[in-house]
mmCIF file of the N, C-alpha and C atoms, coordinates in Angstrom:
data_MODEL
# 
_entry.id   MODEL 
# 
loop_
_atom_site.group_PDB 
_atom_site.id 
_atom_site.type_symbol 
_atom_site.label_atom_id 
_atom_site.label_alt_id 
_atom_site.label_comp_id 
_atom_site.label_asym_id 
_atom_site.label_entity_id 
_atom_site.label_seq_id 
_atom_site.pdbx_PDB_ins_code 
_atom_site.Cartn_x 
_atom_site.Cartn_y 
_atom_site.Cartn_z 
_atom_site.occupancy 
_atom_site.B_iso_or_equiv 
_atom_site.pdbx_formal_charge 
_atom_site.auth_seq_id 
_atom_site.auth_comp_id 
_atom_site.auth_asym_id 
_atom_site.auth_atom_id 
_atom_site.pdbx_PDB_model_num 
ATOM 1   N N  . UNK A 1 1  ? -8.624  -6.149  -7.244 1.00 0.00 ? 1  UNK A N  1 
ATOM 2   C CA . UNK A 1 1  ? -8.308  -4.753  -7.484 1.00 0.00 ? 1  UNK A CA 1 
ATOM 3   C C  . UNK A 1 1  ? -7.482  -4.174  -6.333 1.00 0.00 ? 1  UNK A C  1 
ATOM 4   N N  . UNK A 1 2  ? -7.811  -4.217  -5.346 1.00 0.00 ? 2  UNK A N  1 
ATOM 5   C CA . UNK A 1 2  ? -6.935  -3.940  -3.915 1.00 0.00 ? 2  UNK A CA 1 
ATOM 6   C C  . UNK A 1 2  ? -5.941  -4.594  -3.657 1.00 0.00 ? 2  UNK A C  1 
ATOM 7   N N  . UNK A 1 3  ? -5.217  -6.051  -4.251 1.00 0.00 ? 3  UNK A N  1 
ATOM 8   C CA . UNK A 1 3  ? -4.808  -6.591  -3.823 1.00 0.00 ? 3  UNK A CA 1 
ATOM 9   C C  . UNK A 1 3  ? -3.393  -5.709  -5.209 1.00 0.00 ? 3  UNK A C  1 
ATOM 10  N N  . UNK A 1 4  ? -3.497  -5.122  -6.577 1.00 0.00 ? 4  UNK A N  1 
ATOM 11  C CA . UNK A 1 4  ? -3.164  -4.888  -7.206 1.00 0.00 ? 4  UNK A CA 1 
ATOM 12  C C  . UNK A 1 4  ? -2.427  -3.774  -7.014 1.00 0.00 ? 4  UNK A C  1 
ATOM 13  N N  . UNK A 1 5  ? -3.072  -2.706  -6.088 1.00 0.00 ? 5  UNK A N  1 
ATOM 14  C CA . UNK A 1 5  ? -3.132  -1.639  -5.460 1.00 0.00 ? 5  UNK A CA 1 
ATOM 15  C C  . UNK A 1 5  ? -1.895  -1.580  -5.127 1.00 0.00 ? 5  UNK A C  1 
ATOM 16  N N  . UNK A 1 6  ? -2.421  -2.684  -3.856 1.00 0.00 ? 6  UNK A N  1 
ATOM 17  C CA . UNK A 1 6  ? -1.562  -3.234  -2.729 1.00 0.00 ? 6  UNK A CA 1 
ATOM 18  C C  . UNK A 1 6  ? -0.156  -3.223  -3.280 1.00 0.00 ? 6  UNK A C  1 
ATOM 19  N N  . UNK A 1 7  ? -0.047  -4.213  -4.368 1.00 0.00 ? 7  UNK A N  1 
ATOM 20  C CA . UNK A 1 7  ? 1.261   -4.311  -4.821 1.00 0.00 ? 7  UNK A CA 1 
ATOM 21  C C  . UNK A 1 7  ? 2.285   -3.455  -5.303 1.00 0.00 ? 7  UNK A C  1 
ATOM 22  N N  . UNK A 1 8  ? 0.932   -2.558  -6.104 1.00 0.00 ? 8  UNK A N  1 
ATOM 23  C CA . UNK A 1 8  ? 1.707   -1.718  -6.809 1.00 0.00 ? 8  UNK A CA 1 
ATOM 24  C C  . UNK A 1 8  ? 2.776   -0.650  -5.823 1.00 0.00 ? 8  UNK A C  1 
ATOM 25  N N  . UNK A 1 9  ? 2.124   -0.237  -4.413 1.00 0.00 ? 9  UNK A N  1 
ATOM 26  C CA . UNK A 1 9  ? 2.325   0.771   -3.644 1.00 0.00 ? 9  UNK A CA 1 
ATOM 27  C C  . UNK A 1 9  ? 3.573   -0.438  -3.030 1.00 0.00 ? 9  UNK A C  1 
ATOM 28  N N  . UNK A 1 10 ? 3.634   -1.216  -2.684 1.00 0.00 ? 10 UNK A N  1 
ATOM 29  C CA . UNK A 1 10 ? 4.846   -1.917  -2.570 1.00 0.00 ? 10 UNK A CA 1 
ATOM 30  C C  . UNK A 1 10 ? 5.886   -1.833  -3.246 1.00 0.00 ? 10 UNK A C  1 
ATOM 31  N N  . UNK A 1 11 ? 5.688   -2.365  -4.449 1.00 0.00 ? 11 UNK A N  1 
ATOM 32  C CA . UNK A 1 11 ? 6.973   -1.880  -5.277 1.00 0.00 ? 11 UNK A CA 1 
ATOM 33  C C  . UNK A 1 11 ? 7.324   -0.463  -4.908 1.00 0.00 ? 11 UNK A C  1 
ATOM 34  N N  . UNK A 1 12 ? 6.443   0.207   -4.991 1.00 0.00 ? 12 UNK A N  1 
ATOM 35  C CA . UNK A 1 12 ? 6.996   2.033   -5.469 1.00 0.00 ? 12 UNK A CA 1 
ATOM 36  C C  . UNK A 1 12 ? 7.408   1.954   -3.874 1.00 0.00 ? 12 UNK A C  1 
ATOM 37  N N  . UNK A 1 13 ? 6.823   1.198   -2.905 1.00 0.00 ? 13 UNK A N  1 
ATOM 38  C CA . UNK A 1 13 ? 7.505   1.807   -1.975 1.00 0.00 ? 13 UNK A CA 1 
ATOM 39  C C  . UNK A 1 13 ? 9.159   1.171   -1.505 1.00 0.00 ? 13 UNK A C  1 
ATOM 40  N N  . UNK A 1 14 ? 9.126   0.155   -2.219 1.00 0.00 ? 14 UNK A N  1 
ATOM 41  C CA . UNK A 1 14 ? 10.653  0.020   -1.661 1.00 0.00 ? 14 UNK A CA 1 
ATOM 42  C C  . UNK A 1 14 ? 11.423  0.815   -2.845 1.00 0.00 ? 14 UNK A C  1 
ATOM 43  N N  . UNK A 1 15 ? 11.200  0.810   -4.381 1.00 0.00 ? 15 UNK A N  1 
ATOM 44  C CA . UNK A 1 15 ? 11.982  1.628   -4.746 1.00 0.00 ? 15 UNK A CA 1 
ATOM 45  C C  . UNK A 1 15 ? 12.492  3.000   -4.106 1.00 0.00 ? 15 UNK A C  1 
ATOM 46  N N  . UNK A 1 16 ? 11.317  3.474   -3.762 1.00 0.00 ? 16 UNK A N  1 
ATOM 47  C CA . UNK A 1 16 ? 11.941  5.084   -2.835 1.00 0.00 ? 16 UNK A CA 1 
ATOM 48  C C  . UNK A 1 16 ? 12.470  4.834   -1.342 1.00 0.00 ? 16 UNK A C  1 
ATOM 49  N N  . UNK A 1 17 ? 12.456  3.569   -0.524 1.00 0.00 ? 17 UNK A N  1 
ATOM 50  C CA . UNK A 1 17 ? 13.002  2.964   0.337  1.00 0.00 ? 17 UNK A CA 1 
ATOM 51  C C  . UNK A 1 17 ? 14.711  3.085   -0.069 1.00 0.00 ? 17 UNK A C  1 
ATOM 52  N N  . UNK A 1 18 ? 14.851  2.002   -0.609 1.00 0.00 ? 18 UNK A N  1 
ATOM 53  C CA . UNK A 1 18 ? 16.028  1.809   -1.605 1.00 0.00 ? 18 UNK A CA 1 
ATOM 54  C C  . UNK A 1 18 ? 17.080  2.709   -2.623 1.00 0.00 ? 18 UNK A C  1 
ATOM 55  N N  . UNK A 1 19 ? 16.003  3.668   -3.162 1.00 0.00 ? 19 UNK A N  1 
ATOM 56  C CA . UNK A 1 19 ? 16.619  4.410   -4.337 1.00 0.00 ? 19 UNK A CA 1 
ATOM 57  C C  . UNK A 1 19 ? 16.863  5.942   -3.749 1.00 0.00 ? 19 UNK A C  1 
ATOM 58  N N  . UNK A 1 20 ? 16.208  6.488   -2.554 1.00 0.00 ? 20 UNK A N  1 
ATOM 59  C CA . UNK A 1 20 ? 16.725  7.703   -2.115 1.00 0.00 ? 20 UNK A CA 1 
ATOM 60  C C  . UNK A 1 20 ? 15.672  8.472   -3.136 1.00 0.00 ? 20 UNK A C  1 
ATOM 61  N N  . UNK A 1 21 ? 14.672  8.073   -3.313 1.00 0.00 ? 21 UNK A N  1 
ATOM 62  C CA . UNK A 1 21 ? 13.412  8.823   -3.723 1.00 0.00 ? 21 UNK A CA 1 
ATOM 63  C C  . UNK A 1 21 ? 12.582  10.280  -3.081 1.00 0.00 ? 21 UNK A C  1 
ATOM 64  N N  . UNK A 1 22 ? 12.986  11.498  -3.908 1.00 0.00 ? 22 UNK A N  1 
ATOM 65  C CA . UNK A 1 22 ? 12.372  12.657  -3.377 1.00 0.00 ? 22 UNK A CA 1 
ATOM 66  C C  . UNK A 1 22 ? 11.152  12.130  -2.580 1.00 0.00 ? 22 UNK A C  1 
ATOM 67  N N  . UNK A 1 23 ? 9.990   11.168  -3.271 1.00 0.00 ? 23 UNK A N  1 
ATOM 68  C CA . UNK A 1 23 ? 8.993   11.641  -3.053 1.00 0.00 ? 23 UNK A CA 1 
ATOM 69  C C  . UNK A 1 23 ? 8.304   10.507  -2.200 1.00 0.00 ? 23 UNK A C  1 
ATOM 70  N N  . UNK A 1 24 ? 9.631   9.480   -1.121 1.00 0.00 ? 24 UNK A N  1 
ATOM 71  C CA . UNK A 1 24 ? 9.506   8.237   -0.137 1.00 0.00 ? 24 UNK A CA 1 
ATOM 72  C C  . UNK A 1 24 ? 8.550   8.382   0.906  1.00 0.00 ? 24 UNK A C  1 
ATOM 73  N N  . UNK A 1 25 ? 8.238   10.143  1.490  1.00 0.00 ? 25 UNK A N  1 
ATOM 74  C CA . UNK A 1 25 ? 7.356   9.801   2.360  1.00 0.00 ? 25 UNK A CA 1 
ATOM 75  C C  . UNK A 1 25 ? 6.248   10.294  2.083  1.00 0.00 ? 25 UNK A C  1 
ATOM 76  N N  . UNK A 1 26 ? 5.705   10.295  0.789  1.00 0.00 ? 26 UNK A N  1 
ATOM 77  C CA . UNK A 1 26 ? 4.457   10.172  0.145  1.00 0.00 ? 26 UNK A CA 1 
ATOM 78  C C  . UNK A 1 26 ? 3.976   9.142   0.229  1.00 0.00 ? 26 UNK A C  1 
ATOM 79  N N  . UNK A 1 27 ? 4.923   7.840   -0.529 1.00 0.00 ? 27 UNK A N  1 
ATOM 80  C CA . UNK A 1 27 ? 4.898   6.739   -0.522 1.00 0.00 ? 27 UNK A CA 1 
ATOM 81  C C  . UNK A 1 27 ? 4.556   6.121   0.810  1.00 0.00 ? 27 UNK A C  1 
ATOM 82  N N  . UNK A 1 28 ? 5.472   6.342   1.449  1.00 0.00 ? 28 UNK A N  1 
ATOM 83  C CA . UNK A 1 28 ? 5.440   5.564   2.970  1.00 0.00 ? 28 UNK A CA 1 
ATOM 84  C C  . UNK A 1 28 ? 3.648   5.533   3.696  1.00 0.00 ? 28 UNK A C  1 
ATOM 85  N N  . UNK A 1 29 ? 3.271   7.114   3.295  1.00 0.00 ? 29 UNK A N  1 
ATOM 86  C CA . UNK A 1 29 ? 2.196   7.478   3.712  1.00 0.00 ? 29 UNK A CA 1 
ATOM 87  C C  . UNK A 1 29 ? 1.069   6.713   2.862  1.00 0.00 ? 29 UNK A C  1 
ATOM 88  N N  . UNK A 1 30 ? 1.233   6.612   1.451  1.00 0.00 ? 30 UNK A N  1 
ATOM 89  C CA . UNK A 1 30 ? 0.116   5.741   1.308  1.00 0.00 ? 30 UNK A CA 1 
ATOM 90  C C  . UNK A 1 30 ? 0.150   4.489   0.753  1.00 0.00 ? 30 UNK A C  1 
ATOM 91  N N  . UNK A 1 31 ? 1.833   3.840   1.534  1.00 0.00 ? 31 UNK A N  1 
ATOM 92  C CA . UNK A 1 31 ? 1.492   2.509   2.033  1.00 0.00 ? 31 UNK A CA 1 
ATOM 93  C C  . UNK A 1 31 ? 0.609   2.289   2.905  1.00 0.00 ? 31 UNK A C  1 
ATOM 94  N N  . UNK A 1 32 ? 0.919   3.392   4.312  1.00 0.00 ? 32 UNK A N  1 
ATOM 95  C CA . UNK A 1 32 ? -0.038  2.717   5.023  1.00 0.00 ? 32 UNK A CA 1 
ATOM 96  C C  . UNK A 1 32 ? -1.147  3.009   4.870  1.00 0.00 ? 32 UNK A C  1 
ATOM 97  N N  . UNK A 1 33 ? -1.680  4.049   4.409  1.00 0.00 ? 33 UNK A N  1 
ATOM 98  C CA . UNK A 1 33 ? -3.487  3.893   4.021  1.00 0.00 ? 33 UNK A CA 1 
ATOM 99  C C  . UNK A 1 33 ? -4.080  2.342   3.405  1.00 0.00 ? 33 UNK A C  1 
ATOM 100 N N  . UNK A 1 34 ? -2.736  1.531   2.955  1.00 0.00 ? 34 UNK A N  1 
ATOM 101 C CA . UNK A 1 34 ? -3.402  0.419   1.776  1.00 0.00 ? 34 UNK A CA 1 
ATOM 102 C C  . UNK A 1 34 ? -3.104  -0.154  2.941  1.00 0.00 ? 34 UNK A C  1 
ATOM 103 N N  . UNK A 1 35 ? -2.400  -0.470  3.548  1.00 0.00 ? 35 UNK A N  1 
ATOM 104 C CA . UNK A 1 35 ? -2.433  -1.758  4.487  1.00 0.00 ? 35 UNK A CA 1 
ATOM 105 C C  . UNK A 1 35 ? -3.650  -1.338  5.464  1.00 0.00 ? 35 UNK A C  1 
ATOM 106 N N  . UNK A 1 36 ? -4.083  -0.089  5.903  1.00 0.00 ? 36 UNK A N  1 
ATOM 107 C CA . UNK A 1 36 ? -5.365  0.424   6.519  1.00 0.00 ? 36 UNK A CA 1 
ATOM 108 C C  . UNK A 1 36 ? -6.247  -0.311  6.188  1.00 0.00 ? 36 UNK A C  1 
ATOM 109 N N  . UNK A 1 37 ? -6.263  0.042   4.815  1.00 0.00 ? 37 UNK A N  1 
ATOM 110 C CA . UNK A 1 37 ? -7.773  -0.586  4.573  1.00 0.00 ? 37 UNK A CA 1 
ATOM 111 C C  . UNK A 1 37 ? -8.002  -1.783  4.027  1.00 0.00 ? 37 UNK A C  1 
ATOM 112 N N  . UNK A 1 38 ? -6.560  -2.823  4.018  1.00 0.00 ? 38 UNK A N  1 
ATOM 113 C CA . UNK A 1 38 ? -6.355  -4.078  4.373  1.00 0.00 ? 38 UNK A CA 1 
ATOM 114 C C  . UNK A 1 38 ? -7.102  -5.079  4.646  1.00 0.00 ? 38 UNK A C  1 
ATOM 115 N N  . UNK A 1 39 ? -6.860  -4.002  6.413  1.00 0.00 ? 39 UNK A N  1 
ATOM 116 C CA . UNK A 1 39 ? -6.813  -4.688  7.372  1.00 0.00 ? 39 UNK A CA 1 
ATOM 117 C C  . UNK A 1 39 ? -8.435  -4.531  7.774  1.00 0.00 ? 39 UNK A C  1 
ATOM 118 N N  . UNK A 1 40 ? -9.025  -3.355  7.540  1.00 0.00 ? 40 UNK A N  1 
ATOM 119 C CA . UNK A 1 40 ? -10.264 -3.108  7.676  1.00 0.00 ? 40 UNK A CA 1 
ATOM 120 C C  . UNK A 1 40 ? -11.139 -3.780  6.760  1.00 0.00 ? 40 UNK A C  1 
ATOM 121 N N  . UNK A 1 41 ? -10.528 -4.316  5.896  1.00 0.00 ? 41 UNK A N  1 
ATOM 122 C CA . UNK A 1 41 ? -11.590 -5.115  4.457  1.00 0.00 ? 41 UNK A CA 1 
ATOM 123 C C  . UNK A 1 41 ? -11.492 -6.298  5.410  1.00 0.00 ? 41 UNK A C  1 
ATOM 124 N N  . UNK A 1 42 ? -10.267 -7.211  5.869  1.00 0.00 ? 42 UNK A N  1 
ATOM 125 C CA . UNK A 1 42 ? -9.822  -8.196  6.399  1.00 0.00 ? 42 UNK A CA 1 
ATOM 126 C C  . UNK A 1 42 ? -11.118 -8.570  7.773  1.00 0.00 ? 42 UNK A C  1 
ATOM 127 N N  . UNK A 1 43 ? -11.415 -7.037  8.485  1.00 0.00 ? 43 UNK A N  1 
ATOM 128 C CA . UNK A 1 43 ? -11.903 -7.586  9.828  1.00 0.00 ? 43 UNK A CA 1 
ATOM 129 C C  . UNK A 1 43 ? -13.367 -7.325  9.530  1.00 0.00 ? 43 UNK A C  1 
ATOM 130 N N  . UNK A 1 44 ? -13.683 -6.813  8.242  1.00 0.00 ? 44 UNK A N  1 
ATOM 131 C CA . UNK A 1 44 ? -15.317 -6.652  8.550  1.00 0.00 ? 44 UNK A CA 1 
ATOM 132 C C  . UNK A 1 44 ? -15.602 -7.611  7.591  1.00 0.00 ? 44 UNK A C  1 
ATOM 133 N N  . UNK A 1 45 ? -14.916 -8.559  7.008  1.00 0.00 ? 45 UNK A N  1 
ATOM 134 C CA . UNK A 1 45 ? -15.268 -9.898  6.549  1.00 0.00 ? 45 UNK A CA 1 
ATOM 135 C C  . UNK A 1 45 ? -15.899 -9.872  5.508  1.00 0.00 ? 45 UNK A C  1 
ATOM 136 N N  . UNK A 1 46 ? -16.212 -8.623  4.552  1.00 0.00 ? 46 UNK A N  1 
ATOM 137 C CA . UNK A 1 46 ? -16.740 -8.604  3.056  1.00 0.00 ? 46 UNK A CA 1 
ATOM 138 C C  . UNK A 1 46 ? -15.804 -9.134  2.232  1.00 0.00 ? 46 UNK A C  1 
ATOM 139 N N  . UNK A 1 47 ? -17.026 -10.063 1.336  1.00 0.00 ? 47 UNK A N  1 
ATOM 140 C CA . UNK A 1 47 ? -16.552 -10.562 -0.174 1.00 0.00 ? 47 UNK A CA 1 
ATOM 141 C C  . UNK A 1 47 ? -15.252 -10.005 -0.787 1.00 0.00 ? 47 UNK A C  1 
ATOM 142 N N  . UNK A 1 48 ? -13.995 -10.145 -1.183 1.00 0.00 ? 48 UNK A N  1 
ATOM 143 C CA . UNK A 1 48 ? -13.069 -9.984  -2.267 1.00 0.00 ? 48 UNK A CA 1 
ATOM 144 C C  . UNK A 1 48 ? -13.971 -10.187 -3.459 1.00 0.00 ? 48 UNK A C  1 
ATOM 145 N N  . UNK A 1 49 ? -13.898 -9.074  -4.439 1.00 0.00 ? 49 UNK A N  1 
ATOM 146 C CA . UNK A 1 49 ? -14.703 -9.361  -5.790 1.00 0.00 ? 49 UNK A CA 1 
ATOM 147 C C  . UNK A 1 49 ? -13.653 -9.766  -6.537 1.00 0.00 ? 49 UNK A C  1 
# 
């Protein structure tokens, strides 16, 4: 499910990278919340369901 997330906010974020998107530093902003909590799923070592 996070990893889906993940992706999705990728795509949208290079489209508004790329495409000159009103709404890029929305995006930008919650790219990084997803890579946040990434990285925080990553270091406290819980199960991927």
């Amino acid at each position: 499910m996070l990893s889906t997330v993940i992706i999705i906010l990728v795509v949208l974020w290079a489209i508004g990278f790329f495409g000159g998107f009103i709404a890029s530093g929305l995006i930008h902003i919650l790219l990084v919340i997803a890579l946040i909590v990434l990285v925080v799923r990553l270091v406290s070592g819980r199960s991927v369901v």
